[in-house]
Phi, psi and omega in degrees: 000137180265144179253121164207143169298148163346142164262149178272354184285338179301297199291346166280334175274353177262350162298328194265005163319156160292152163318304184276340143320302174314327197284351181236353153260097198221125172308146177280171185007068144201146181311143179258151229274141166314315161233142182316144168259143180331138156256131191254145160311304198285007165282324189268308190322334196298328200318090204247179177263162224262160161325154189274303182232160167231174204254014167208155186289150163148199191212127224197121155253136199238096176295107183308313191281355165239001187061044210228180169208149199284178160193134209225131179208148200285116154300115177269345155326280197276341168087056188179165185274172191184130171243175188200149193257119168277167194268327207253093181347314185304335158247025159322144160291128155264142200223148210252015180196165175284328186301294192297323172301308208289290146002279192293335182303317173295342198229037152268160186265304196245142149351093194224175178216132198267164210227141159208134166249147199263351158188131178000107170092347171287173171311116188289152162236124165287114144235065149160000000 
């Protein structure tokens, strides 16, 4: 099991969660943050709720404030990976573990949550 800390963007979506939702939502290996973190009104109003489903099994970072998903492609121009936020799930980076969502998830620039569905058309879970 891996110890990692809280993302504050998890902890802000799990704040605004209702009291009996948080009961069903639990990041897999991570850890609980030493101290609560502040929930700002206007952080958690931002929140919006996550896809019902996606249109493949796997783990997706998902910007909630643009409603968008990451996707990561080889440029062939530029000759480099290059990431980007897309509109359509369907081109979404799929990441085949949490450790790897989690990783790129620290290192966007924007508010994101990372989202798994365990196979096409099931039900999405926010863990992280």
């Amino acid at each position: 099991m891996t110890d990692r800390p809280f993302r504050d963007d998890y902890q802000r979506w799990l704040d605004a969660q209702p009291p009996n939702a948080r009961l069903t939502q639990e990041a897999p290996c991570t850890a609980t943050p030493a101290e609560p973190v502040a929930a700002d009104t206007a952080d958690t109003a931002t929140v919006r709720e996550p896809p019902a489903s996606l249109p493949f099994g796997g783990y997706v970072v998902w910007f909630h404030e643009s409603d968008t998903y990451l996707d990561i492609r080889f440029d062939h121009h530029r000759f480099e990976i290059v990431t980007q936020p897309v509109a359509d799930a369907r081109e979404a980076f799929v990441f085949e573990s949490f450790d790897a969502a989690y990783g790129h998830a620290l290192d966007v620039g924007e508010h994101c949550l990372i989202l798994f569905a365990e196979a096409e058309g099931m039900p999405v879970t926010v863990v992280g």
